[in-house]
N, CA, C, O and CB atoms as a CASP TS submission, in Angstrom:
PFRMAT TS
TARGET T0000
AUTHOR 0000-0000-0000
METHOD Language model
MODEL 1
PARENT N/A
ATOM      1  N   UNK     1       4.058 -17.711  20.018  1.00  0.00           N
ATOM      2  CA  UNK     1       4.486 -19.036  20.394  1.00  0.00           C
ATOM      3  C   UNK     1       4.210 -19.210  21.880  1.00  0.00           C
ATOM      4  O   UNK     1       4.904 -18.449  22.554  1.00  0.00           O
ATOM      5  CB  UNK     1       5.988 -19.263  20.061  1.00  0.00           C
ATOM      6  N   UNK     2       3.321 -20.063  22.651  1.00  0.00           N
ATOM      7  CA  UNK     2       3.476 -20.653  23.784  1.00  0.00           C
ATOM      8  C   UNK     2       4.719 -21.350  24.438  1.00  0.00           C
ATOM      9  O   UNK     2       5.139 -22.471  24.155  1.00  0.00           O
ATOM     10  CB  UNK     2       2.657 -21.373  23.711  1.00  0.00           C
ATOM     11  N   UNK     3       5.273 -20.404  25.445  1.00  0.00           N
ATOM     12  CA  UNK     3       6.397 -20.746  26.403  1.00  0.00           C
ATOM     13  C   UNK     3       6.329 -22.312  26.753  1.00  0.00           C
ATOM     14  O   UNK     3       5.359 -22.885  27.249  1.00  0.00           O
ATOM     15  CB  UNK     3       6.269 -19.827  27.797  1.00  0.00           C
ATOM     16  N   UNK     4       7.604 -22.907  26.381  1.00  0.00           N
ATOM     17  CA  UNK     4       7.528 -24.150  26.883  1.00  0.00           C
ATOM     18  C   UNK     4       8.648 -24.468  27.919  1.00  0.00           C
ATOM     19  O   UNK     4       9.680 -23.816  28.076  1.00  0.00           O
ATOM     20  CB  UNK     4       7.537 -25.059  25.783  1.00  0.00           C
ATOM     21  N   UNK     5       8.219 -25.709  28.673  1.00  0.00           N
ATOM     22  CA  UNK     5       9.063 -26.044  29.853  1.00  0.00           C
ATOM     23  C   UNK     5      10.556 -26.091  29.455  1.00  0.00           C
ATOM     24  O   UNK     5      11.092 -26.456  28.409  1.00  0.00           O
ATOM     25  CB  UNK     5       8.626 -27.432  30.470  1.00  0.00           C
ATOM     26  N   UNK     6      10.982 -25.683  30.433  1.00  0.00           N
ATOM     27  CA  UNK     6      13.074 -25.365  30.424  1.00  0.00           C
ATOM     28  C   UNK     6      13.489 -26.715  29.590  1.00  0.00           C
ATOM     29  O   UNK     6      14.245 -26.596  28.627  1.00  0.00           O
ATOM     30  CB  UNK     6      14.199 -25.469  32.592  1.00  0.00           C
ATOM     31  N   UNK     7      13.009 -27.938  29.954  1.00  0.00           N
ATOM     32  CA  UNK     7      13.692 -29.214  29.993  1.00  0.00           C
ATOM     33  C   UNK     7      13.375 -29.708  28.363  1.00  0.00           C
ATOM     34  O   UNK     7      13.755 -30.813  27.975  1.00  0.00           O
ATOM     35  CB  UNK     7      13.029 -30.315  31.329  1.00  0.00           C
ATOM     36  N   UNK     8      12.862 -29.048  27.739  1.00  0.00           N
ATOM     37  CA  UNK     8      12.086 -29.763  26.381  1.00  0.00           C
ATOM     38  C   UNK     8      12.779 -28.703  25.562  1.00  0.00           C
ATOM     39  O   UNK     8      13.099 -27.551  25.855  1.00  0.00           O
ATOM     40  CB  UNK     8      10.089 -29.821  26.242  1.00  0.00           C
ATOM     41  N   UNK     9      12.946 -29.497  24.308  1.00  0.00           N
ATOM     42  CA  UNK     9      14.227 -28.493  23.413  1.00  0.00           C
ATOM     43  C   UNK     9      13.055 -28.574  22.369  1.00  0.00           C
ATOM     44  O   UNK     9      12.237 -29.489  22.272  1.00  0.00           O
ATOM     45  CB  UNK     9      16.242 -29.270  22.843  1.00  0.00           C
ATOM     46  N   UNK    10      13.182 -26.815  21.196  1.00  0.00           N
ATOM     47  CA  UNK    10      12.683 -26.841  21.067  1.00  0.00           C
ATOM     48  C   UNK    10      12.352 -27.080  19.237  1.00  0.00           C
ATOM     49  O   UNK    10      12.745 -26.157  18.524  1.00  0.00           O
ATOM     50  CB  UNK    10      12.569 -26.218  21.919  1.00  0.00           C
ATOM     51  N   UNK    11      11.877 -27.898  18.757  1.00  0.00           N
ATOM     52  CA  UNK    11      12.125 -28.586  17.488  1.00  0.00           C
ATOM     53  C   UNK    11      11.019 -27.565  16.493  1.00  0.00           C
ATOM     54  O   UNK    11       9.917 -27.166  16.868  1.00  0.00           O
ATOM     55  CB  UNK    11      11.709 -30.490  17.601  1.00  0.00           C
ATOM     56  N   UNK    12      11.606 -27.314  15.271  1.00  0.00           N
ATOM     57  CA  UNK    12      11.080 -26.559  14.397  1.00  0.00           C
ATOM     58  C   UNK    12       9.863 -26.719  13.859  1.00  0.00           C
ATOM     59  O   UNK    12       9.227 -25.735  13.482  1.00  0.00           O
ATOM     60  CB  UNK    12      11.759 -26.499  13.607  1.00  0.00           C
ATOM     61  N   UNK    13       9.276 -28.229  13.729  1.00  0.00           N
ATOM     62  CA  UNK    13       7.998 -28.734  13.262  1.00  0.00           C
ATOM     63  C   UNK    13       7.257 -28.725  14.240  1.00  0.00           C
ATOM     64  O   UNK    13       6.120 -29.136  14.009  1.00  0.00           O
ATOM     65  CB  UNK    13       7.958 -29.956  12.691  1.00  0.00           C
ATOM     66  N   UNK    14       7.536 -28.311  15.573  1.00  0.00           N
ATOM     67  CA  UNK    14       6.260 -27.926  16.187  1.00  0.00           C
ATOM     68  C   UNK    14       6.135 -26.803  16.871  1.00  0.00           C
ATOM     69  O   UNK    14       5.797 -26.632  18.042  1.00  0.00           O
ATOM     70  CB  UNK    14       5.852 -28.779  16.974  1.00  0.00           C
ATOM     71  N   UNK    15       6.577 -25.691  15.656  1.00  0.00           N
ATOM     72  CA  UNK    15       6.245 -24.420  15.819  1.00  0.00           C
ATOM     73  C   UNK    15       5.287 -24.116  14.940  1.00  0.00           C
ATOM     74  O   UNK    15       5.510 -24.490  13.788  1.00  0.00           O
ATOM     75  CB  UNK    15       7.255 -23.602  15.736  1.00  0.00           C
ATOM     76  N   UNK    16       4.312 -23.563  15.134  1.00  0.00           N
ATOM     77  CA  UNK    16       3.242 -22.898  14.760  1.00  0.00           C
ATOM     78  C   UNK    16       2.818 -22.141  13.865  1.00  0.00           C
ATOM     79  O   UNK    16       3.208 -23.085  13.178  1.00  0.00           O
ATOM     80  CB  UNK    16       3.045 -22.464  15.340  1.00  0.00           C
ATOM     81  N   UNK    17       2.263 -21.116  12.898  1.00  0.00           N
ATOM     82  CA  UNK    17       2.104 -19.606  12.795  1.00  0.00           C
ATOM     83  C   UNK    17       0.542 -19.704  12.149  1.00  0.00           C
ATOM     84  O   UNK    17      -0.066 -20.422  11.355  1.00  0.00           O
ATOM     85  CB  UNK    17       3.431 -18.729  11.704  1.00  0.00           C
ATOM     86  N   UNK    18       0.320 -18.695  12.874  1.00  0.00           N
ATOM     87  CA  UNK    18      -1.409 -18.567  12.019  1.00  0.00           C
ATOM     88  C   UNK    18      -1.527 -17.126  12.061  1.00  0.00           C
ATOM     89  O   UNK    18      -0.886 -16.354  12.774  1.00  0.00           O
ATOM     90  CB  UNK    18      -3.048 -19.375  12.954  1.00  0.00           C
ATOM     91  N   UNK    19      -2.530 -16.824  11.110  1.00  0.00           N
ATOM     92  CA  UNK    19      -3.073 -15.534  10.394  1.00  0.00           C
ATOM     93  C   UNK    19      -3.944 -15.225  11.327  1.00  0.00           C
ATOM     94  O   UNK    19      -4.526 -16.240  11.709  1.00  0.00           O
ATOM     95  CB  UNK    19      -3.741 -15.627   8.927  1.00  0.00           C
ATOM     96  N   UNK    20      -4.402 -13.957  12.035  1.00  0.00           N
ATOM     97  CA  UNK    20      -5.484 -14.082  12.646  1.00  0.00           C
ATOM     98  C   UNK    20      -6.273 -12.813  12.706  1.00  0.00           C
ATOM     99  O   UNK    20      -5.724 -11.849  13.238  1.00  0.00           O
ATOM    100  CB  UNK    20      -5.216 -14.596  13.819  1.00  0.00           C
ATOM    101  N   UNK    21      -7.332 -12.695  12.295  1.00  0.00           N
ATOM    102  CA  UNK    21      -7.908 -11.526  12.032  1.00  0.00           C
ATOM    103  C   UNK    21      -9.026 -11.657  12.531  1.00  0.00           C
ATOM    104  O   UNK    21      -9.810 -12.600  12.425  1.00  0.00           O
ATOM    105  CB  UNK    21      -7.950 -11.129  10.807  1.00  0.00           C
ATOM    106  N   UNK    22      -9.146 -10.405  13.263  1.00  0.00           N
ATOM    107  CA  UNK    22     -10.498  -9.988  14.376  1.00  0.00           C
ATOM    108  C   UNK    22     -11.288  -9.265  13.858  1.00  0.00           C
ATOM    109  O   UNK    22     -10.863  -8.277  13.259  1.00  0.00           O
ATOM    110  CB  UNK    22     -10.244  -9.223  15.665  1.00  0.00           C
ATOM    111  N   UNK    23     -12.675  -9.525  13.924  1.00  0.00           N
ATOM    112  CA  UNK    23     -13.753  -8.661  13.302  1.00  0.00           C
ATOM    113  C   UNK    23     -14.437  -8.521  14.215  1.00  0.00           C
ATOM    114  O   UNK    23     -14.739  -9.359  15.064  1.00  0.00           O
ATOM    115  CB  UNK    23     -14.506  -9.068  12.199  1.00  0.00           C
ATOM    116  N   UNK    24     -14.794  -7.286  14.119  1.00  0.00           N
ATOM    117  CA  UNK    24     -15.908  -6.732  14.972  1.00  0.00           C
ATOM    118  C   UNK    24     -17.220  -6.347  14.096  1.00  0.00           C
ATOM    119  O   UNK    24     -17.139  -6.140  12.885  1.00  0.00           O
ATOM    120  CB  UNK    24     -15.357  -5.404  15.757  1.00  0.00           C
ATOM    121  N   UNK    25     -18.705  -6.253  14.983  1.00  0.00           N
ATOM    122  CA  UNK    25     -19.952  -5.621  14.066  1.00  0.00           C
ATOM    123  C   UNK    25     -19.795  -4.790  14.140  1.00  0.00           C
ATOM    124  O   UNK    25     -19.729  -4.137  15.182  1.00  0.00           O
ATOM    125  CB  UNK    25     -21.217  -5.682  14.166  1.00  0.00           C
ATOM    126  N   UNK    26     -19.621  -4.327  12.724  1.00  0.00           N
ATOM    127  CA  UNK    26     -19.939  -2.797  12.692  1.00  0.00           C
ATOM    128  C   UNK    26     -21.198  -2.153  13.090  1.00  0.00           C
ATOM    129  O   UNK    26     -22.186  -2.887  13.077  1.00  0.00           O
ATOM    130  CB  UNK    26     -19.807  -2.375  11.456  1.00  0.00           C
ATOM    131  N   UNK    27     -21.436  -0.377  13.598  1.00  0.00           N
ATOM    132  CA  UNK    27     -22.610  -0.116  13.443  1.00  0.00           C
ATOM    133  C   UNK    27     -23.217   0.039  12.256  1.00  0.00           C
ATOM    134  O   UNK    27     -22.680  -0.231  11.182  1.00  0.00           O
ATOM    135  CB  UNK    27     -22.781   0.705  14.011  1.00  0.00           C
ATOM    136  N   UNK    28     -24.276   0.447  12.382  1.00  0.00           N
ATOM    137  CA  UNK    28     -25.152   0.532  11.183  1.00  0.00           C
ATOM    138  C   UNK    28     -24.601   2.394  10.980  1.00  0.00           C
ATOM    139  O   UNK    28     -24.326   3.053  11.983  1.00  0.00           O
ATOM    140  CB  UNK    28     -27.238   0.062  11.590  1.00  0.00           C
ATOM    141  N   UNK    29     -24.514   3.057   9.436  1.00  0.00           N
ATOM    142  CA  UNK    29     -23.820   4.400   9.660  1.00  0.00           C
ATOM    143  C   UNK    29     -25.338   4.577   8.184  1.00  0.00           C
ATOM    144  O   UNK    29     -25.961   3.882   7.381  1.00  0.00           O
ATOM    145  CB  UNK    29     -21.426   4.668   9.326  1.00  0.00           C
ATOM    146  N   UNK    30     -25.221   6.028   8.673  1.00  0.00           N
ATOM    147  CA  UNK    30     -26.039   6.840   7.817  1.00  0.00           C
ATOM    148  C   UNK    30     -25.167   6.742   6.404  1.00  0.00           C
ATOM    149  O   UNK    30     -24.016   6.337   6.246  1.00  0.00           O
ATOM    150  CB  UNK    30     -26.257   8.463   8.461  1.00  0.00           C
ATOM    151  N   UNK    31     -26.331   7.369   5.217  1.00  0.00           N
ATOM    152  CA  UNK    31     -25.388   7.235   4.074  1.00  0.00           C
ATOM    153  C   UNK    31     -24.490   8.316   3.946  1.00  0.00           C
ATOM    154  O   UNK    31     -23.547   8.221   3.160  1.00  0.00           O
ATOM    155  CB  UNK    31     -26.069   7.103   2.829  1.00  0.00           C
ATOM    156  N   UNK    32     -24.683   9.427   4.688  1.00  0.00           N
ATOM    157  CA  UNK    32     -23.632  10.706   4.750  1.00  0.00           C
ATOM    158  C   UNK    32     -22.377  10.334   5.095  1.00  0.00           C
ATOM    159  O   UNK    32     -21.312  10.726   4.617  1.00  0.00           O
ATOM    160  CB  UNK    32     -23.984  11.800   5.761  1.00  0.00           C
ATOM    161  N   UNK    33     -22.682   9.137   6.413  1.00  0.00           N
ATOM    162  CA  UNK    33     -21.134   8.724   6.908  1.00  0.00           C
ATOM    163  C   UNK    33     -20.869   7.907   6.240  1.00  0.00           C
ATOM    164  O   UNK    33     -19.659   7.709   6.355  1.00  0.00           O
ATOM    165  CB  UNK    33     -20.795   8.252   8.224  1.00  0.00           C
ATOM    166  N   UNK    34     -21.478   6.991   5.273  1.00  0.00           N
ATOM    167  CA  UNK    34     -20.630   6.075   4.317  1.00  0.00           C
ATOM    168  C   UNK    34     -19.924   6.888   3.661  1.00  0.00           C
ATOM    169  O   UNK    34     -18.712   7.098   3.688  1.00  0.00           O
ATOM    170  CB  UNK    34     -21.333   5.184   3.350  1.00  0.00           C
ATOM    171  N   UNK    35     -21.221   7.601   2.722  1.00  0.00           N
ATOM    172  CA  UNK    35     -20.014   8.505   1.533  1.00  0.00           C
ATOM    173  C   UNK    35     -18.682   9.330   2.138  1.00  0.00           C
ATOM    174  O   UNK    35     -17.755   9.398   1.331  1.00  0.00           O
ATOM    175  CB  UNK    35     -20.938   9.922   0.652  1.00  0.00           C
ATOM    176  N   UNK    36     -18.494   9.846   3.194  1.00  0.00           N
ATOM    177  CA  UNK    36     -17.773  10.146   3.691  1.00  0.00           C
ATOM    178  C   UNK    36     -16.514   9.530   4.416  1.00  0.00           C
ATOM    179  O   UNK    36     -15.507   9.985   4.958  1.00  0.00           O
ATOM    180  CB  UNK    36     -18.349  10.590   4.061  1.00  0.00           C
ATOM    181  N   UNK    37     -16.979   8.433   4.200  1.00  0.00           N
ATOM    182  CA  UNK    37     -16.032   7.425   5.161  1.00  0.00           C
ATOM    183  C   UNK    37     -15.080   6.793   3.740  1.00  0.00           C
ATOM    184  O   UNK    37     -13.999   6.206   3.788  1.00  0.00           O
ATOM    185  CB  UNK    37     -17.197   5.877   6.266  1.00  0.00           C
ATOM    186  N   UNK    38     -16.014   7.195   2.356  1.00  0.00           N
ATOM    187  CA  UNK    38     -15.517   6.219   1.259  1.00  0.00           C
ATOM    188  C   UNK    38     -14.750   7.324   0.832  1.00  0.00           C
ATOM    189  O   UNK    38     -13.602   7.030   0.499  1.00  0.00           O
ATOM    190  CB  UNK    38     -16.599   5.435   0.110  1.00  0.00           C
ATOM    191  N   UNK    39     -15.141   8.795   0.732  1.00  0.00           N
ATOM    192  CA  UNK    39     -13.735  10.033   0.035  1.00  0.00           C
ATOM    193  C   UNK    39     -13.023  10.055   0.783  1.00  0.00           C
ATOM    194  O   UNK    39     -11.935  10.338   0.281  1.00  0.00           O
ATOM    195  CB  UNK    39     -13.871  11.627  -0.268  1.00  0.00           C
ATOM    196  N   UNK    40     -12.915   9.801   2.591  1.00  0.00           N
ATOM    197  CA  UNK    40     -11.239   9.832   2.885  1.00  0.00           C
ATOM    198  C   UNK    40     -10.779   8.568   2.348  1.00  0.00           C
ATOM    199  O   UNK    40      -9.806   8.644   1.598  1.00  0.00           O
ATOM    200  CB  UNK    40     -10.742   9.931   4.585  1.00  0.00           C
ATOM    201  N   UNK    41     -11.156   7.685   2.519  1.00  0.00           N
ATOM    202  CA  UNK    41      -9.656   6.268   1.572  1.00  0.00           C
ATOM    203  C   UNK    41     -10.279   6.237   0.300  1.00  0.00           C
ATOM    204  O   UNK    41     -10.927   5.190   0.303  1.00  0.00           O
ATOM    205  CB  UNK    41      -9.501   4.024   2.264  1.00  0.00           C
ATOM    206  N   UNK    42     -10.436   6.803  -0.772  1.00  0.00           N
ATOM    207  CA  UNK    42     -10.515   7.197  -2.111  1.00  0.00           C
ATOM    208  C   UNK    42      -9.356   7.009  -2.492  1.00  0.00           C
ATOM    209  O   UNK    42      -8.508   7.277  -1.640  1.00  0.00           O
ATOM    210  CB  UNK    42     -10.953   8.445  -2.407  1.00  0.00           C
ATOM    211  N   UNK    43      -8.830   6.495  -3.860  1.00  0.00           N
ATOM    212  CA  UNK    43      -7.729   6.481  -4.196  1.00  0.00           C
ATOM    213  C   UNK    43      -7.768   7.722  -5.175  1.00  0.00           C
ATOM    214  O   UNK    43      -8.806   7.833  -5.828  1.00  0.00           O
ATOM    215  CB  UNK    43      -7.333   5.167  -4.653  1.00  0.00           C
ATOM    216  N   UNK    44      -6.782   8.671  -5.368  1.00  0.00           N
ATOM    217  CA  UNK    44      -7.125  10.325  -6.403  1.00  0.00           C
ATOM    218  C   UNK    44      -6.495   9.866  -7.326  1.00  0.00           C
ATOM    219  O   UNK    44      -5.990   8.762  -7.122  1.00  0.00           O
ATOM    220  CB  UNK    44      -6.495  12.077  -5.976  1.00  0.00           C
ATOM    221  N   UNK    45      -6.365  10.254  -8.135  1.00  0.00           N
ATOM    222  CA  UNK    45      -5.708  10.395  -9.436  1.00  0.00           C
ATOM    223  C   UNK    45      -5.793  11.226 -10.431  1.00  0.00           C
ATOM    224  O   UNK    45      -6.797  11.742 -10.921  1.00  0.00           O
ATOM    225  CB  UNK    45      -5.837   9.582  -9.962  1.00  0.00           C
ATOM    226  N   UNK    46      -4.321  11.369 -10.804  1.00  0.00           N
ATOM    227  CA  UNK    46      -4.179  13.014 -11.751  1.00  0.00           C
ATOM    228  C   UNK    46      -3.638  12.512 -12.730  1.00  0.00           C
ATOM    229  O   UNK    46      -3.087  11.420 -12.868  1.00  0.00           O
ATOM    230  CB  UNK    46      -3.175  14.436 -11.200  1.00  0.00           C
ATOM    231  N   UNK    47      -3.925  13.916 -13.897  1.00  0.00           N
ATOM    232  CA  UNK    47      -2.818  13.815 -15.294  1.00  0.00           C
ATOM    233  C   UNK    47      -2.349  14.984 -15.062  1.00  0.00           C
ATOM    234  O   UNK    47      -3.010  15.999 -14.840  1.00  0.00           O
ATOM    235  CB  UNK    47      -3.382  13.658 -16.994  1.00  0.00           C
ATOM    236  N   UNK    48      -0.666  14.833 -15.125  1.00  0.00           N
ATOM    237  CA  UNK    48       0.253  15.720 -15.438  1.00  0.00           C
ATOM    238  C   UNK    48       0.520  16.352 -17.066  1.00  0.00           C
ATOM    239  O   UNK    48       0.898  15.394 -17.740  1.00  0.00           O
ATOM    240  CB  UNK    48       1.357  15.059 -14.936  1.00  0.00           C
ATOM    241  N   UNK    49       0.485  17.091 -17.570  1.00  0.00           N
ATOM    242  CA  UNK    49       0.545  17.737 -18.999  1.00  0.00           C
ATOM    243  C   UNK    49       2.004  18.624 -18.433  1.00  0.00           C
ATOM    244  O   UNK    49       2.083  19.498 -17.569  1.00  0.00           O
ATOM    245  CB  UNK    49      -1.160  18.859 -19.598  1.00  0.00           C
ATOM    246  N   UNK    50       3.060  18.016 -19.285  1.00  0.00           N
ATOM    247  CA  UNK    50       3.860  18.859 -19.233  1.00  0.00           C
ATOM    248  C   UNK    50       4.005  19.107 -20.655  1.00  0.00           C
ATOM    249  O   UNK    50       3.877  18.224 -21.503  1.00  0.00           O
ATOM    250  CB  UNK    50       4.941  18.535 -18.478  1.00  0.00           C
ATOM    251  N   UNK    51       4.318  20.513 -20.942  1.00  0.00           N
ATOM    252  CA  UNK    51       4.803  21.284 -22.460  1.00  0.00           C
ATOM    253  C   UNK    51       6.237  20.467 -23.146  1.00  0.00           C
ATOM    254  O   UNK    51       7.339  20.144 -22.702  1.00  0.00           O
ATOM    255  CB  UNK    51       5.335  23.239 -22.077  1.00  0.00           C
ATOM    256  N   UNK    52       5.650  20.368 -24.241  1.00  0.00           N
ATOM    257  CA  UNK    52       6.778  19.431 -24.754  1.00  0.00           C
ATOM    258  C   UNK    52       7.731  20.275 -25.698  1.00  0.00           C
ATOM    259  O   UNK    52       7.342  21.082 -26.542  1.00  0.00           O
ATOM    260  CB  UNK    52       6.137  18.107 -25.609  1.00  0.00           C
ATOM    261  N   UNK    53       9.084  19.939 -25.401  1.00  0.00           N
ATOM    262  CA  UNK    53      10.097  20.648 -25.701  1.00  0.00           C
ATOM    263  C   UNK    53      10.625  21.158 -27.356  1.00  0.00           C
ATOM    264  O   UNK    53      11.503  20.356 -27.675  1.00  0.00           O
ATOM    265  CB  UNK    53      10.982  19.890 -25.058  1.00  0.00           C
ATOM    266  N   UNK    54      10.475  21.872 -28.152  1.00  0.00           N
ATOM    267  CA  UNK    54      11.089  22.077 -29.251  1.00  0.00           C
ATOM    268  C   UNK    54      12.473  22.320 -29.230  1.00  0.00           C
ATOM    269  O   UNK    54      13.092  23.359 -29.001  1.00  0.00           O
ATOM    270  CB  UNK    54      10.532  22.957 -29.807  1.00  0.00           C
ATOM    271  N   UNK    55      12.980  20.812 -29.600  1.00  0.00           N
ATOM    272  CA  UNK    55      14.320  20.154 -29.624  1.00  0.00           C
ATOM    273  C   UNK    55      14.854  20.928 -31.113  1.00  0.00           C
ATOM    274  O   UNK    55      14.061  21.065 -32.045  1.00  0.00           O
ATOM    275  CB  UNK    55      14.210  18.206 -29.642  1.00  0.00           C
ATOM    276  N   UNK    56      16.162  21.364 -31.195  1.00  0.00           N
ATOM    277  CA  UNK    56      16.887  21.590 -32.327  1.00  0.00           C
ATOM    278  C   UNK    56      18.417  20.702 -32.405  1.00  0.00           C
ATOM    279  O   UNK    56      19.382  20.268 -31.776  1.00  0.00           O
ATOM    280  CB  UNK    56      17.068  23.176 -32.351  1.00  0.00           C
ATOM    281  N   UNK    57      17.969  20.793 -33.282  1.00  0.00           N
ATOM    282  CA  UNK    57      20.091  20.318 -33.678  1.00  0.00           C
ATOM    283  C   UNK    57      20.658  21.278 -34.135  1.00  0.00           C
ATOM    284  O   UNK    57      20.412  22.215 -34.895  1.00  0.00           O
ATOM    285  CB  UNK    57      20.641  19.094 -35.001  1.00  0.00           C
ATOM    286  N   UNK    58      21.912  20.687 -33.225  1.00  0.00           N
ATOM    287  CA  UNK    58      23.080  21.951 -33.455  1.00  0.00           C
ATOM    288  C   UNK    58      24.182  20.805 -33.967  1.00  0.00           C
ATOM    289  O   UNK    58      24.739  19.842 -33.440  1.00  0.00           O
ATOM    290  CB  UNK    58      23.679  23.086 -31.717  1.00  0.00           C
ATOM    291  N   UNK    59      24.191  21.456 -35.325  1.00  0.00           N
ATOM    292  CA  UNK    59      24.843  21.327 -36.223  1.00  0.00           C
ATOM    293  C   UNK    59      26.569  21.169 -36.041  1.00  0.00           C
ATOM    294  O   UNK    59      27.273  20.280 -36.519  1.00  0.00           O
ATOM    295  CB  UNK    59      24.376  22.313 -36.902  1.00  0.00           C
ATOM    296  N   UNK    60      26.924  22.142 -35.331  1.00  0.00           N
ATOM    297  CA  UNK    60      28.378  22.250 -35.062  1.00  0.00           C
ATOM    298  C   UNK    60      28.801  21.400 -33.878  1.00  0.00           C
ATOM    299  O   UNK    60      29.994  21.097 -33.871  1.00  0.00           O
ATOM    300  CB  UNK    60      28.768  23.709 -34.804  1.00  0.00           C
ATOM    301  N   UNK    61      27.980  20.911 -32.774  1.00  0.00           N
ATOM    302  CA  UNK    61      28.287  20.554 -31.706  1.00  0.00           C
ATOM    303  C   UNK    61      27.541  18.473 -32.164  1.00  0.00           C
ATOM    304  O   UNK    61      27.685  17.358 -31.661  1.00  0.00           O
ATOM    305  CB  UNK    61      27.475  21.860 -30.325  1.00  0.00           C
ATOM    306  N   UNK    62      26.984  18.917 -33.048  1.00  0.00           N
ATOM    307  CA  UNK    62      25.954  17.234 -33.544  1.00  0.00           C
ATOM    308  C   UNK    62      25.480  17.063 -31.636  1.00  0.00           C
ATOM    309  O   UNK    62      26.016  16.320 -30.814  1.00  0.00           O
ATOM    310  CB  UNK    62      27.547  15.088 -34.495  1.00  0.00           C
ATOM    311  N   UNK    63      24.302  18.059 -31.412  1.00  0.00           N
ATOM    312  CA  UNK    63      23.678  17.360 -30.237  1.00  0.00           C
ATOM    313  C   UNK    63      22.102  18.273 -30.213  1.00  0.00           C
ATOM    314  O   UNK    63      21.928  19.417 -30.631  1.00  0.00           O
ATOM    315  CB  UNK    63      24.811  17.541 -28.609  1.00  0.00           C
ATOM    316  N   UNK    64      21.427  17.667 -29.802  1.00  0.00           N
ATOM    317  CA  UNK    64      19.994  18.339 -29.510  1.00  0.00           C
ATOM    318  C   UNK    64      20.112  19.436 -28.480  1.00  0.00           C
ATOM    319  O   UNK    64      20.704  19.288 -27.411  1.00  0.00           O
ATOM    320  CB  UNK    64      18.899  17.247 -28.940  1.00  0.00           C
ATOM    321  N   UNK    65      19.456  20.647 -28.903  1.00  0.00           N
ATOM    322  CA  UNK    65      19.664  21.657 -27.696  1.00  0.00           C
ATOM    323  C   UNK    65      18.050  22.320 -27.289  1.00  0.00           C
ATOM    324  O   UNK    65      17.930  23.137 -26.376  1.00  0.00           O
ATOM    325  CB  UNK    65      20.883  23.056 -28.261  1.00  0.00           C
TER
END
Protein backbone atom coordinates (compact mmCIF):
# COMPACT_ATOMS: atom_id res chain seq x y z
CA UNK A 1 0.00 0.00 0.00
CA UNK A 2 1.37 3.56 -0.78
CA UNK A 3 1.71 5.83 2.40
CA UNK A 4 -0.78 8.46 2.33
CA UNK A 5 -0.90 12.05 3.68
CA UNK A 6 -1.71 12.34 7.70
CA UNK A 7 -4.85 14.51 6.80
CA UNK A 8 -6.77 11.98 4.38
CA UNK A 9 -8.58 9.05 6.16
CA UNK A 10 -8.25 6.09 4.84
CA UNK A 11 -11.39 4.43 2.96
CA UNK A 12 -11.46 0.69 2.07
CA UNK A 13 -12.38 0.99 -1.74
CA UNK A 14 -9.34 2.59 -2.42
CA UNK A 15 -7.17 0.06 -1.27
CA UNK A 16 -5.55 -1.93 -3.69
CA UNK A 17 -4.04 -5.62 -3.98
CA UNK A 18 -2.37 -7.13 -6.97
CA UNK A 19 -0.62 -10.43 -7.76
CA UNK A 20 2.72 -9.81 -8.96
CA UNK A 21 5.08 -12.09 -10.39
CA UNK A 22 8.61 -11.46 -11.71
CA UNK A 23 10.18 -13.36 -14.43
CA UNK A 24 13.39 -13.47 -15.36
CA UNK A 25 15.24 -15.16 -18.84
CA UNK A 26 16.33 -18.02 -18.12
CA UNK A 27 19.70 -19.35 -19.44
CA UNK A 28 19.80 -21.68 -22.01
CA UNK A 29 20.97 -25.22 -19.74
CA UNK A 30 22.42 -28.35 -21.29
CA UNK A 31 20.15 -31.42 -21.35
CA UNK A 32 22.21 -33.00 -18.37
CA UNK A 33 21.16 -29.90 -16.35
CA UNK A 34 17.57 -30.15 -17.37
CA UNK A 35 17.29 -33.80 -16.54
CA UNK A 36 18.81 -33.03 -13.46
CA UNK A 37 17.14 -30.04 -12.53
CA UNK A 38 13.73 -32.22 -13.31
CA UNK A 39 14.87 -35.47 -10.59
CA UNK A 40 15.45 -32.98 -7.79
CA UNK A 41 11.58 -31.60 -7.89
CA UNK A 42 10.32 -35.07 -9.12
CA UNK A 43 7.43 -36.01 -7.27
CA UNK A 44 8.47 -40.12 -5.83
CA UNK A 45 6.10 -42.38 -5.15
CA UNK A 46 5.86 -45.72 -3.32
CA UNK A 47 3.70 -48.85 -2.54
CA UNK A 48 3.67 -49.96 0.90
CA UNK A 49 2.76 -53.95 1.13
CA UNK A 50 2.04 -54.61 4.50
CA UNK A 51 1.35 -58.57 5.54
CA UNK A 52 -2.11 -59.00 6.19
CA UNK A 53 -3.21 -60.26 9.45
CA UNK A 54 -4.79 -63.82 10.11
CA UNK A 55 -7.64 -62.65 12.29
CA UNK A 56 -9.35 -65.45 14.57
CA UNK A 57 -12.34 -65.45 16.75
CA UNK A 58 -12.30 -66.11 20.10
CA UNK A 59 -15.13 -67.70 20.90
CA UNK A 60 -15.23 -67.15 24.69
CA UNK A 61 -14.31 -63.50 24.72
CA UNK A 62 -16.75 -62.95 21.03
CA UNK A 63 -13.73 -60.66 19.70
CA UNK A 64 -11.12 -61.00 16.84
CA UNK A 65 -7.62 -61.75 18.10
Amino acid sequence: MVSKPKNMKLNESSVHYADIQVFTKSRERSAEEVKNLQSQNATEYATLNFPRAHLKYDNKNGTLV
